[in-house]
PDB file of N, CA, C and O in Angstrom:
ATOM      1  N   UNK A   1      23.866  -7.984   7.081  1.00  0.00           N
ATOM      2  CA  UNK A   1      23.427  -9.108   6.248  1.00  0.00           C
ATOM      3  C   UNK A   1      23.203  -8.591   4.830  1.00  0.00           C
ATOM      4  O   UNK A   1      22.383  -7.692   4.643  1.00  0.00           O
ATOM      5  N   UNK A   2      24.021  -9.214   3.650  1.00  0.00           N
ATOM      6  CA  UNK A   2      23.659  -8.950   2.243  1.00  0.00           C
ATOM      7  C   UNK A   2      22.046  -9.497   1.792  1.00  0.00           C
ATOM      8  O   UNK A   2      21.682 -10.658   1.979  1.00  0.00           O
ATOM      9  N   UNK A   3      21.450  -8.769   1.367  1.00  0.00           N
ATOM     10  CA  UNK A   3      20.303  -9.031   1.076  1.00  0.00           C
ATOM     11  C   UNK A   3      20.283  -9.649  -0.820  1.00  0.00           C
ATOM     12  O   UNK A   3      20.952  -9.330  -1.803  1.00  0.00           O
ATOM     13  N   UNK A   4      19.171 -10.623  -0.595  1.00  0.00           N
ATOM     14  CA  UNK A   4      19.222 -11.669  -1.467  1.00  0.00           C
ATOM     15  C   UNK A   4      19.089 -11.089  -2.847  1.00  0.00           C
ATOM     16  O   UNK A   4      18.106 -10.408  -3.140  1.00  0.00           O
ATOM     17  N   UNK A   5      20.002 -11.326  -3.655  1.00  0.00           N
ATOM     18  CA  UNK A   5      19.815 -11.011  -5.082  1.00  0.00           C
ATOM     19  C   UNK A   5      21.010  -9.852  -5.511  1.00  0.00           C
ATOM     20  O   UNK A   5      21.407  -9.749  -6.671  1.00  0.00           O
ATOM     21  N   UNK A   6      21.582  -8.889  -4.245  1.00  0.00           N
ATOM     22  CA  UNK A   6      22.491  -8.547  -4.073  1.00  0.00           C
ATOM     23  C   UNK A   6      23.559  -8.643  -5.324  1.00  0.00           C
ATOM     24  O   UNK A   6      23.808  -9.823  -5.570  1.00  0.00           O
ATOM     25  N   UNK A   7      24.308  -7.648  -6.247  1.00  0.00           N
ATOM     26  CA  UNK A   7      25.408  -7.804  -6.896  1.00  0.00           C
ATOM     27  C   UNK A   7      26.908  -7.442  -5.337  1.00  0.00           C
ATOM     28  O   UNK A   7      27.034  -6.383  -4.722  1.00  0.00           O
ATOM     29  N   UNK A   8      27.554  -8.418  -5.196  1.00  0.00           N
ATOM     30  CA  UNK A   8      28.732  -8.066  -4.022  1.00  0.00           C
ATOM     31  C   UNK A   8      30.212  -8.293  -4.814  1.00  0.00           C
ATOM     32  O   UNK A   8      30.484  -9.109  -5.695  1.00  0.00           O
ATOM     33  N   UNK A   9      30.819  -7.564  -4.360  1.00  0.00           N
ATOM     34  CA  UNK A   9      32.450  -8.273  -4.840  1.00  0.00           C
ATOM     35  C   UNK A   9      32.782  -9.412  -4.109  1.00  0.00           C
ATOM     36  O   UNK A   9      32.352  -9.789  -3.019  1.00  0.00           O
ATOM     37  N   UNK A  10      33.835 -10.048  -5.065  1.00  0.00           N
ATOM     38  CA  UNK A  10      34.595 -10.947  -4.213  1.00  0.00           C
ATOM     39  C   UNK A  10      35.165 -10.775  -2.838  1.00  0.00           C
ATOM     40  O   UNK A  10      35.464 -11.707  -2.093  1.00  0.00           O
ATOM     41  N   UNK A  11      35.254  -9.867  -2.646  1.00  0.00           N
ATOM     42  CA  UNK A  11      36.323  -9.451  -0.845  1.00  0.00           C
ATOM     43  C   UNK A  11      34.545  -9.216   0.084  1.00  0.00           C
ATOM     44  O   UNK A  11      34.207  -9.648   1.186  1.00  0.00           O
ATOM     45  N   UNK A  12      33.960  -8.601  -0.656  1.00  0.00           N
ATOM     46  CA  UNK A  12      32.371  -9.001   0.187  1.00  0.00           C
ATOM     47  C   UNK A  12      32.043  -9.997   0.331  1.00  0.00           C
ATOM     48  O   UNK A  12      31.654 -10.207   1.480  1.00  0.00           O
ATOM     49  N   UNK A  13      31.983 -10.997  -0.472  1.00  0.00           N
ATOM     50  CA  UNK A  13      31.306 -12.587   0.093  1.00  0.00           C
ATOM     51  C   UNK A  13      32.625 -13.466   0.731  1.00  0.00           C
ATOM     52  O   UNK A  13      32.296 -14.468   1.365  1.00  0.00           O
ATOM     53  N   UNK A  14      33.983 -13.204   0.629  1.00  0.00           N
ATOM     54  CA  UNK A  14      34.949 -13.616   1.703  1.00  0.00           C
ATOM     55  C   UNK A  14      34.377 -13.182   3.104  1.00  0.00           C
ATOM     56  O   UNK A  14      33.915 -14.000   3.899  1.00  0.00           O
ATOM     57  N   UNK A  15      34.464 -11.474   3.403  1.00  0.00           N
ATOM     58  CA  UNK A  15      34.093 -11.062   4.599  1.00  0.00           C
ATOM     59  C   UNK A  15      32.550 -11.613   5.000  1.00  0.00           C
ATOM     60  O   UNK A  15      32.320 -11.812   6.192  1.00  0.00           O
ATOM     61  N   UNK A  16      31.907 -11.764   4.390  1.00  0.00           N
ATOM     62  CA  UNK A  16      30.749 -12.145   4.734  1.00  0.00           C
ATOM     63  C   UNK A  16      30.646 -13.367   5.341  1.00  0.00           C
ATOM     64  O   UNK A  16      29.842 -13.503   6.263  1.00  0.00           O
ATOM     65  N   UNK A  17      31.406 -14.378   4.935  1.00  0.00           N
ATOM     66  CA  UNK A  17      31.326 -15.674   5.385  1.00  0.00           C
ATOM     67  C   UNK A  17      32.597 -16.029   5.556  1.00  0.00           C
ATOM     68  O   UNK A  17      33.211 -16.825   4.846  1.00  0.00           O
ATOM     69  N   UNK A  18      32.992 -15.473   6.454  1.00  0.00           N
ATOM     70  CA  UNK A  18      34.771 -15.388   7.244  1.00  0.00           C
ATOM     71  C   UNK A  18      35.688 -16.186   6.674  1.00  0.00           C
ATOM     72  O   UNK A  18      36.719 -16.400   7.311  1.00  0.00           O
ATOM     73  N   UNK A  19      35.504 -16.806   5.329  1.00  0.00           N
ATOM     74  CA  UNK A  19      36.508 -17.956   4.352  1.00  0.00           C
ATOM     75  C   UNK A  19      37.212 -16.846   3.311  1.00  0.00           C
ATOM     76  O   UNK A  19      36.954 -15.661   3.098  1.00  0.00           O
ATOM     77  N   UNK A  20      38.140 -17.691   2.800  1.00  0.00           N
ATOM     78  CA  UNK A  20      38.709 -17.479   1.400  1.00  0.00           C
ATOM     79  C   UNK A  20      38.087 -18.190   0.307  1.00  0.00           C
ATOM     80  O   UNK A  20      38.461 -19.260  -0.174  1.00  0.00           O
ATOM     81  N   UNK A  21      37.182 -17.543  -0.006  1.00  0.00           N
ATOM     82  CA  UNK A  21      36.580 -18.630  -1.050  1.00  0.00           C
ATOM     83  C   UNK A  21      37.045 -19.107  -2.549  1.00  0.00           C
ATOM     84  O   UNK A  21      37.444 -18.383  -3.461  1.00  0.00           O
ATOM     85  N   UNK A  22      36.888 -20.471  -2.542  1.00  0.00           N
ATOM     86  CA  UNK A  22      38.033 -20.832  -3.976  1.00  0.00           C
ATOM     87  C   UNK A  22      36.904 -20.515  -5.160  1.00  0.00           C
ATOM     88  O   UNK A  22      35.753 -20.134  -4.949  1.00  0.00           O
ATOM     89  N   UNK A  23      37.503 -20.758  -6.429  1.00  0.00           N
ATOM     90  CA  UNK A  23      36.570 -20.920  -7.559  1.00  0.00           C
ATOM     91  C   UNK A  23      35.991 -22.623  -7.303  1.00  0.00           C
ATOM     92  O   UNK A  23      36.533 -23.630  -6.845  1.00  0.00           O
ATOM     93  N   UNK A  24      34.585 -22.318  -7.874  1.00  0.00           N
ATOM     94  CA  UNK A  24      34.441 -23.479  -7.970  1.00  0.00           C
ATOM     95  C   UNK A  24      32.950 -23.808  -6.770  1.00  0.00           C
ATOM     96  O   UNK A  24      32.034 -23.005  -6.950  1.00  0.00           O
ATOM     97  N   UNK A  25      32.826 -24.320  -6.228  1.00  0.00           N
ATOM     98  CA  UNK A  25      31.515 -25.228  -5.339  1.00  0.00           C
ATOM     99  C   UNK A  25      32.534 -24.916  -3.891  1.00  0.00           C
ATOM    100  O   UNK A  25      33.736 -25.181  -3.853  1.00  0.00           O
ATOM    101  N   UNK A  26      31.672 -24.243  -2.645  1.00  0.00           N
ATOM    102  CA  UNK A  26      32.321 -24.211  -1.893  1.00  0.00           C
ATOM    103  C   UNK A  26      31.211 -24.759  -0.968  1.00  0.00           C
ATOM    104  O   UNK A  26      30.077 -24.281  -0.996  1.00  0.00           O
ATOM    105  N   UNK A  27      31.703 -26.181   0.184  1.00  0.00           N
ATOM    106  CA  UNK A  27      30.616 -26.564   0.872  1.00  0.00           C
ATOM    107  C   UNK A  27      30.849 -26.636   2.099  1.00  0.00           C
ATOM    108  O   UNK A  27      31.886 -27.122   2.549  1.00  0.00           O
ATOM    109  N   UNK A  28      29.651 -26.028   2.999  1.00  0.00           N
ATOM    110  CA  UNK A  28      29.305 -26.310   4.563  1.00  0.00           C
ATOM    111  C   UNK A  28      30.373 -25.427   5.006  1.00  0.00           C
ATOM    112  O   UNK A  28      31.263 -25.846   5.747  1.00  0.00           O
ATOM    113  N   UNK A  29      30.330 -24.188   4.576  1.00  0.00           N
ATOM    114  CA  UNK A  29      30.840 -23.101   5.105  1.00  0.00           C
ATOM    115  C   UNK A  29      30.555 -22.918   6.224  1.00  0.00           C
ATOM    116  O   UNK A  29      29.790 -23.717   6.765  1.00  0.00           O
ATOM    117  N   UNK A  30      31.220 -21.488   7.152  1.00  0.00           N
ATOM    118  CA  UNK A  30      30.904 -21.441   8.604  1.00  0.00           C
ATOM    119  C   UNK A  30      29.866 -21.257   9.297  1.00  0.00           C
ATOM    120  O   UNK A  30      29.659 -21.318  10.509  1.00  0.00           O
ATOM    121  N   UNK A  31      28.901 -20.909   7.971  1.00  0.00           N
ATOM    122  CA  UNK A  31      27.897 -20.737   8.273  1.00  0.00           C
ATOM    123  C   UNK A  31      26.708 -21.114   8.002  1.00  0.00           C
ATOM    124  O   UNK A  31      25.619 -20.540   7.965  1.00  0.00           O
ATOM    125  N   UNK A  32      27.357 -23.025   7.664  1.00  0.00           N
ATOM    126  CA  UNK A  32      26.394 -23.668   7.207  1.00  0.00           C
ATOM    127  C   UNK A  32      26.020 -23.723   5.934  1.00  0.00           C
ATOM    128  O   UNK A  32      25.227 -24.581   5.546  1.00  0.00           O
ATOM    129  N   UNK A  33      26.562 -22.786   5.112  1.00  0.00           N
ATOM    130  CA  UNK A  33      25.614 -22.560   3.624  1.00  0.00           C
ATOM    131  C   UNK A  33      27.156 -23.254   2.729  1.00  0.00           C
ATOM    132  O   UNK A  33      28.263 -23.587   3.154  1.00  0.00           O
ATOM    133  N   UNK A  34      26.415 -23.244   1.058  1.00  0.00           N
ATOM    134  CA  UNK A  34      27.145 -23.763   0.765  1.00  0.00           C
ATOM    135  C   UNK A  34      26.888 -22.337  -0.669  1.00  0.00           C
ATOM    136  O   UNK A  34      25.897 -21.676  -0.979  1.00  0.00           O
ATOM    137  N   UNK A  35      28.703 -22.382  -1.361  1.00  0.00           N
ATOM    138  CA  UNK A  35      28.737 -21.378  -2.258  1.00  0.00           C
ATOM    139  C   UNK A  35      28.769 -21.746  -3.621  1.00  0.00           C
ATOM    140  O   UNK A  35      29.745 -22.486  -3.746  1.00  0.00           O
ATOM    141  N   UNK A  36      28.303 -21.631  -4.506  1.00  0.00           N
ATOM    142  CA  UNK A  36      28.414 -21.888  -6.038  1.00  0.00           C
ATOM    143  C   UNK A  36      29.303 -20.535  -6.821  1.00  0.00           C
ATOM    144  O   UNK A  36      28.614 -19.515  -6.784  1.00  0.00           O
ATOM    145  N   UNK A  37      30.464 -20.354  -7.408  1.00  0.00           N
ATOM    146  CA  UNK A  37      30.808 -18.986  -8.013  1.00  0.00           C
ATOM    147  C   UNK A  37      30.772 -19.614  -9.577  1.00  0.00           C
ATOM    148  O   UNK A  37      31.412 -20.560 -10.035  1.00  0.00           O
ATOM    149  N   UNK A  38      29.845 -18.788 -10.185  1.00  0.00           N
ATOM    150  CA  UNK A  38      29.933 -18.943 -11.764  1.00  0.00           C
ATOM    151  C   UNK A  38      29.837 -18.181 -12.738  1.00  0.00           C
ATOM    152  O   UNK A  38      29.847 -17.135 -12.090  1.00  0.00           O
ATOM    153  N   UNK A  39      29.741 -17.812 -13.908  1.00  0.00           N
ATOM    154  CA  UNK A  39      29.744 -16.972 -14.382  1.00  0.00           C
ATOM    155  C   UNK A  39      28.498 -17.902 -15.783  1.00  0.00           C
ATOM    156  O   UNK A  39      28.454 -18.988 -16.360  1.00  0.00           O
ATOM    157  N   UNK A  40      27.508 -16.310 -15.731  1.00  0.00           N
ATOM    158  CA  UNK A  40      26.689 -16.528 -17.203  1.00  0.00           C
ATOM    159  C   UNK A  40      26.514 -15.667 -17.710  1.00  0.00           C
ATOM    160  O   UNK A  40      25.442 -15.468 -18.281  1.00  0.00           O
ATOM    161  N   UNK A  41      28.054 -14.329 -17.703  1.00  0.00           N
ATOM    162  CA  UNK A  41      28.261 -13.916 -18.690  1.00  0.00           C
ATOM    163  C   UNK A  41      28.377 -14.439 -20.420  1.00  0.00           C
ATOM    164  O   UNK A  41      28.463 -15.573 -20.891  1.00  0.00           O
ATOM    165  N   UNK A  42      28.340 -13.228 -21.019  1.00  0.00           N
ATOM    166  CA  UNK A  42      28.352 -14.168 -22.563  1.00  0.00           C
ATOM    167  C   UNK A  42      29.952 -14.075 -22.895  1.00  0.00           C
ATOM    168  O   UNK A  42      30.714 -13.172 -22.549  1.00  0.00           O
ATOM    169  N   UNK A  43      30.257 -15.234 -23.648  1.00  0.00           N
ATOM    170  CA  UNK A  43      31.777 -15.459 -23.645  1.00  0.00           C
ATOM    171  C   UNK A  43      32.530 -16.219 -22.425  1.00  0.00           C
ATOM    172  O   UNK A  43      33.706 -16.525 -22.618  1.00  0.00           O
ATOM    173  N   UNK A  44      31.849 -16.586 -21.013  1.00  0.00           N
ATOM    174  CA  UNK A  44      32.053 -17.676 -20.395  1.00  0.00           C
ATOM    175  C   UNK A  44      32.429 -19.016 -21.076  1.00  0.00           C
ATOM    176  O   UNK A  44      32.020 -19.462 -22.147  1.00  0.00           O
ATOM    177  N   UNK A  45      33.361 -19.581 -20.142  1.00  0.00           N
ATOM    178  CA  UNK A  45      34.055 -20.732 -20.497  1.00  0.00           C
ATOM    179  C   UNK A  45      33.093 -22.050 -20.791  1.00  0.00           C
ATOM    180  O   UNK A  45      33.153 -22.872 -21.704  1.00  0.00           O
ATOM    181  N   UNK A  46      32.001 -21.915 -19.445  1.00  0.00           N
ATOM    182  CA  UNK A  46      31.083 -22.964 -19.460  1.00  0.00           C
ATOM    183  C   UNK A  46      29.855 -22.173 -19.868  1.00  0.00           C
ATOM    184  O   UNK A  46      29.602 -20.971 -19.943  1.00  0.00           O
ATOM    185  N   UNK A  47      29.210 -23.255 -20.095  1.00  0.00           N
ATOM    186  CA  UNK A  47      27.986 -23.098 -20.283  1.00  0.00           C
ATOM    187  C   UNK A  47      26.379 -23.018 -18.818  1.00  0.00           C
ATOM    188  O   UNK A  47      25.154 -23.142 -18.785  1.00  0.00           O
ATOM    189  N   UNK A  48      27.449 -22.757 -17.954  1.00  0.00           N
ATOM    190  CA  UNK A  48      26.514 -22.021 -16.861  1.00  0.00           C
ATOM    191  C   UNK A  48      24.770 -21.234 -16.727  1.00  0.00           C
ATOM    192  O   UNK A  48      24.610 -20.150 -17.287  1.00  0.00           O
ATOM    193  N   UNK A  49      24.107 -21.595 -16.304  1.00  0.00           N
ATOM    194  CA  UNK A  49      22.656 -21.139 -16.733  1.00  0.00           C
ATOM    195  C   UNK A  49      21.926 -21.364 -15.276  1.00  0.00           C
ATOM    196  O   UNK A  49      22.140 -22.427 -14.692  1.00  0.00           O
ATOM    197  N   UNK A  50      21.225 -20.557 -14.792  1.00  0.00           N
ATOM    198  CA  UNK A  50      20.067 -20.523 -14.045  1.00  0.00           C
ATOM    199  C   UNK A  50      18.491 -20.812 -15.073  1.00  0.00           C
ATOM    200  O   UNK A  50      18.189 -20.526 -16.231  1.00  0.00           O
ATOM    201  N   UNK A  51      17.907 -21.381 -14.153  1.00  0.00           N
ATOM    202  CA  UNK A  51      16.491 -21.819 -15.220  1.00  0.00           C
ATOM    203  C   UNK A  51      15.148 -21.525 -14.084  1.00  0.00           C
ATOM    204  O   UNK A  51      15.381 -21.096 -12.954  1.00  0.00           O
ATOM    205  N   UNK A  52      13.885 -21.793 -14.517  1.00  0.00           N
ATOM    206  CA  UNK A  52      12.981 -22.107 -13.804  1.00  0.00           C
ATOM    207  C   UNK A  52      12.402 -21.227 -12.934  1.00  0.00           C
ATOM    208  O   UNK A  52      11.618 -21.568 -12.048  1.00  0.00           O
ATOM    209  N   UNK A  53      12.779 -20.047 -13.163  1.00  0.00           N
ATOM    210  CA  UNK A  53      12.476 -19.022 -12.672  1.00  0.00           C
ATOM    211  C   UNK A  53      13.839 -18.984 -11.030  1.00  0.00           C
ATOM    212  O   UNK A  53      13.546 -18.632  -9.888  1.00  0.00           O
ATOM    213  N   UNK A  54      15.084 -19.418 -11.469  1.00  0.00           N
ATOM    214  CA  UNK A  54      15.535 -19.243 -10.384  1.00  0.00           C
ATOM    215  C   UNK A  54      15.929 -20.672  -9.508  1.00  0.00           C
ATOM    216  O   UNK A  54      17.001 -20.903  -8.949  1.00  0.00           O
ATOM    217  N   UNK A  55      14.675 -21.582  -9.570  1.00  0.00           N
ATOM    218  CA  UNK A  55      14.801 -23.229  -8.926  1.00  0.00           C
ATOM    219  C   UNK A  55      15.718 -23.908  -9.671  1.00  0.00           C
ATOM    220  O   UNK A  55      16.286 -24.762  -8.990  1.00  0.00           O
ATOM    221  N   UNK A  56      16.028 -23.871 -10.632  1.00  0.00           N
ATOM    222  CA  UNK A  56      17.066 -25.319 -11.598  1.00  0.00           C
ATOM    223  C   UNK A  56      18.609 -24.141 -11.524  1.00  0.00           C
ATOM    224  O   UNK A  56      18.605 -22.941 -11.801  1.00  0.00           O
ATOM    225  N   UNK A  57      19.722 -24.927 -11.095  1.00  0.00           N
ATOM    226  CA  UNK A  57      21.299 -24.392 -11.671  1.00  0.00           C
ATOM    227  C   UNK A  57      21.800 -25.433 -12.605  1.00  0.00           C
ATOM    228  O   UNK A  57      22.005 -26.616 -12.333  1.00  0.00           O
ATOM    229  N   UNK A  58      21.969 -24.828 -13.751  1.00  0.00           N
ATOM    230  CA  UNK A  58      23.012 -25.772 -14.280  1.00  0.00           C
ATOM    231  C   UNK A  58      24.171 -25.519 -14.399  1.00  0.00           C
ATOM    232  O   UNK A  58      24.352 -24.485 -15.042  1.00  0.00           O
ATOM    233  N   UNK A  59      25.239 -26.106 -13.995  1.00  0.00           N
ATOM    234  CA  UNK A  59      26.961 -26.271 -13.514  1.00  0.00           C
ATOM    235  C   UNK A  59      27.588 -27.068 -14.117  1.00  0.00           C
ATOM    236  O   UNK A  59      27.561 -28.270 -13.852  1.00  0.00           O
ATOM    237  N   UNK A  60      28.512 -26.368 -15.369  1.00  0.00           N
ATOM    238  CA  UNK A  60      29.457 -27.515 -16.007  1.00  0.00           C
ATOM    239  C   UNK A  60      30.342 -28.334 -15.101  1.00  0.00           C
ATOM    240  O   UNK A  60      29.924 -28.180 -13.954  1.00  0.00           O
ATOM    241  N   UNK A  61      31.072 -28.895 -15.118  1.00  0.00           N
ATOM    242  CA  UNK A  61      31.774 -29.236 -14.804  1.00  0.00           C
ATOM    243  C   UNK A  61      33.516 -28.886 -14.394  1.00  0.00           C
ATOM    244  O   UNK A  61      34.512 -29.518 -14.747  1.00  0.00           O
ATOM    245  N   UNK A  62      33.426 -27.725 -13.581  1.00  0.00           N
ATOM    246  CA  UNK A  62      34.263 -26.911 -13.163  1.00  0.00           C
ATOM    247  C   UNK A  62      35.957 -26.870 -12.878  1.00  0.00           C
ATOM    248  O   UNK A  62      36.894 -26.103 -13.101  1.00  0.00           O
ATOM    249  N   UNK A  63      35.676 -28.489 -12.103  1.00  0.00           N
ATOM    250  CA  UNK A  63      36.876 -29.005 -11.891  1.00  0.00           C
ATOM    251  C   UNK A  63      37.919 -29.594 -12.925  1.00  0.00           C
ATOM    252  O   UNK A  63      39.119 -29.790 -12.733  1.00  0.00           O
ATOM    253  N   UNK A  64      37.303 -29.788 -13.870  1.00  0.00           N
ATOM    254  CA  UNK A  64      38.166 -30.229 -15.044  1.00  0.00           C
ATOM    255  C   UNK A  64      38.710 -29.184 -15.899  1.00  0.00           C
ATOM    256  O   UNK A  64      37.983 -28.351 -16.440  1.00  0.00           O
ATOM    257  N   UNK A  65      40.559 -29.225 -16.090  1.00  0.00           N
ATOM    258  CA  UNK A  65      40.562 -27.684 -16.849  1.00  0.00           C
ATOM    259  C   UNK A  65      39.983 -28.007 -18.417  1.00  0.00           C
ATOM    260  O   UNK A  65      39.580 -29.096 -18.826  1.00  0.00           O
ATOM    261  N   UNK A  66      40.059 -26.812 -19.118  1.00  0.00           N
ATOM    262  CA  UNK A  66      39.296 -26.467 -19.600  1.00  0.00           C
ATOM    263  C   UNK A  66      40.559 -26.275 -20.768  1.00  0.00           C
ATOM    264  O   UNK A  66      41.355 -25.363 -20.543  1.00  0.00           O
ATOM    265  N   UNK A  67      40.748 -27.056 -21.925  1.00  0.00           N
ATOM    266  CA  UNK A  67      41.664 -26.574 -23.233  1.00  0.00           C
ATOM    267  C   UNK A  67      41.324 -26.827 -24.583  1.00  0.00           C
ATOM    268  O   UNK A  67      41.049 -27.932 -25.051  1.00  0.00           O
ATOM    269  N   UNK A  68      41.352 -25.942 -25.074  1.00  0.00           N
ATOM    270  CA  UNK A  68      40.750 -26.071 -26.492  1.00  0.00           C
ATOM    271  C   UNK A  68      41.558 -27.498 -27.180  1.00  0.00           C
ATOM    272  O   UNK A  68      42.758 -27.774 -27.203  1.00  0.00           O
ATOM    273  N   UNK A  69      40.414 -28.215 -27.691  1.00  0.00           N
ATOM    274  CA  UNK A  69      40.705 -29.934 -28.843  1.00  0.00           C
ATOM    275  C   UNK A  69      40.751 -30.748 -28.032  1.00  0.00           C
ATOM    276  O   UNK A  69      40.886 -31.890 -28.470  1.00  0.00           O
ATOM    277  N   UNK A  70      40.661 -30.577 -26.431  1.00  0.00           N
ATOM    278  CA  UNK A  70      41.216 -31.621 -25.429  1.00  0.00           C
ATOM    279  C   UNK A  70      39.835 -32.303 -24.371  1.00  0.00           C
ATOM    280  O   UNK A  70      38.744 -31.799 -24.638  1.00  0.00           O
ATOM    281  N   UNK A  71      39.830 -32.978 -23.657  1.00  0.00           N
ATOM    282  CA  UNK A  71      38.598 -33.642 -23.374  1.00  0.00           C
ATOM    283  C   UNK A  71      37.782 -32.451 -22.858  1.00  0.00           C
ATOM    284  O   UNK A  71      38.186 -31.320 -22.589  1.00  0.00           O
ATOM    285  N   UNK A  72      36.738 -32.878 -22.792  1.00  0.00           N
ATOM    286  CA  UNK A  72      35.327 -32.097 -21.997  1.00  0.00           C
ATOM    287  C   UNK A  72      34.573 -32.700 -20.493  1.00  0.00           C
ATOM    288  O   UNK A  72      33.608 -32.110 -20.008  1.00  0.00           O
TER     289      UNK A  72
END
């Protein structure tokens, strides 16, 4: 079991939860849980943020691509 807070690679949280996991919101995995992959590196696409000590995610809007002058 990965313990919480854990930095894992991508091929670790596949094996971990026996999926291929896509980008994006992954839900009701095999094991019940559901996956968020995001990035709040600086220079990220979205504007991605954890708050609240951890309780609040904020999640752009992922599914929509993403091109410079073009909608948001």
């Amino acid at each position: 079991m990965i313990e919480s807070g854990s930095i894992i690679s991508y091929l670790e949280m596949c094996a971990e939860e026996n999926v291929n996991l896509q980008r994006g919101m992954n839900y009701k995995l095999n094991s019940g849980f559901s996956i968020i992959l995001m990035s709040v590196r600086p220079g990220a696409p979205y504007a991605d943020r954890i708050e609240d000590e951890g309780k609040t995610l904020i999640y752009e809007g992922h599914d929509i691509a993403f091109k410079q002058g073009g909608p948001h």
